[in-house]
N, C-alpha and C positions, 0 to 999 in steps of 0.2 A: 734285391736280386731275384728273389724268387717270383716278385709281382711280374718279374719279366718274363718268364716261362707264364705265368696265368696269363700275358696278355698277349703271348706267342699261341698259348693253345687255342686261346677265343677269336684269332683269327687276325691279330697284331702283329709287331712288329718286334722279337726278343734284341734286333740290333739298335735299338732307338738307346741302349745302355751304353752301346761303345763311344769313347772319347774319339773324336775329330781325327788325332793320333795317335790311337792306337795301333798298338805293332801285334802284328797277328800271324802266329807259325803254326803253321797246317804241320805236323811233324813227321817226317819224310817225305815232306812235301816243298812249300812255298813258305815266304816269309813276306807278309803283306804291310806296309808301311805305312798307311793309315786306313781311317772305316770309308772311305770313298773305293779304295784301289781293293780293298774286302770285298765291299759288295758286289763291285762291278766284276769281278776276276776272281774271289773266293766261294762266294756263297749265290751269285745269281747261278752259274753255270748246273746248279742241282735246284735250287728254289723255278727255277722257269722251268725246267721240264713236271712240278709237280701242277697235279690237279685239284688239291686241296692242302689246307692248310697241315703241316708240318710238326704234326701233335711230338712233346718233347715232354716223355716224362720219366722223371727226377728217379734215380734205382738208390745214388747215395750223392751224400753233400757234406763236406767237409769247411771247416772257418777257418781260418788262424789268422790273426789280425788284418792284413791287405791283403791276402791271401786266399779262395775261396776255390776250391776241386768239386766239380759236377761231373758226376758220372749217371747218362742218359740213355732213355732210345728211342729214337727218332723215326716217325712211321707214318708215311701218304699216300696217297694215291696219284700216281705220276699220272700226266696226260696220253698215256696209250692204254691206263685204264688198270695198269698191271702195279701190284703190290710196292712199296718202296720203303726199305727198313737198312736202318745202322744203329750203330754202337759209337757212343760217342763220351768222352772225357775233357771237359776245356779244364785246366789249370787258368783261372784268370789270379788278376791283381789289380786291386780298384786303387783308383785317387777320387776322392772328391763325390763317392756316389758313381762312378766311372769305370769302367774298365780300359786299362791303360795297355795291357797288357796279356798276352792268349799264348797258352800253347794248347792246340787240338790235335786230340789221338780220335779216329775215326777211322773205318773201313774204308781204303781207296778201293779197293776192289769193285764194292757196292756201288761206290759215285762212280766208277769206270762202267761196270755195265750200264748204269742209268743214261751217263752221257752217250754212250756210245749207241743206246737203244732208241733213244727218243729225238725224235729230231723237234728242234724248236719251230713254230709255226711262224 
């Protein structure tokens, strides 16, 4: 799990860990049904507007057997060149090396202005 954030911060991919079906709740948000309908609909709508890669680092980390709590902060430079930072907590639950299962607390506010500010090219 953590090799995932090292290969998120070097410029990879942190979603290449989500299972196929994975069920993913943005929390007062959306509930995403698997990591296709994620990417496309949860996590492109702020990774496309950024200009650089999406440094993610680790504040605290929590285990308990399939059970693993990341509390992060997430910091890039959006393409209109202007600052782009949150606060973020996924609750996963792995099967198999996998996370099957997400709930994210995260600033909507943050991703509202980002969306709203940046138009995708």
């Amino acid at each position: 799990m953590l090799r995932a954030f090292e290969r998120q911060n070097a410029g990879g991919d942190i979603y290449e860990i989500l299972h196929d079906d994975v069920r993913w709740t943005i929390v007062n948000g959306r509930t995403y049904l698997s990591k296709a309908e994620f990417l496309a609909e949860g996590s492109a709508p702020i990774l496309d507007r950024l200009a650089s890669t999406l440094v993610m680092t680790i504040r605290d980390l929590w285990a308990d057997d399939d059970t693993v709590i990341i509390r992060f902060d997430g910091d890039a430079t959006a393409i209109d060149g202007i600052a782009y930072h949150n606060e973020y907590c996924w609750v996963w639950r792995l099967r198999g090396g996998r996370v099957v299962r997400c709930h994210a607390f995260l600033d909507m506010i943050a991703v509202r202005e980002l969306v709203d500010r940046v138009e995708l090219p």
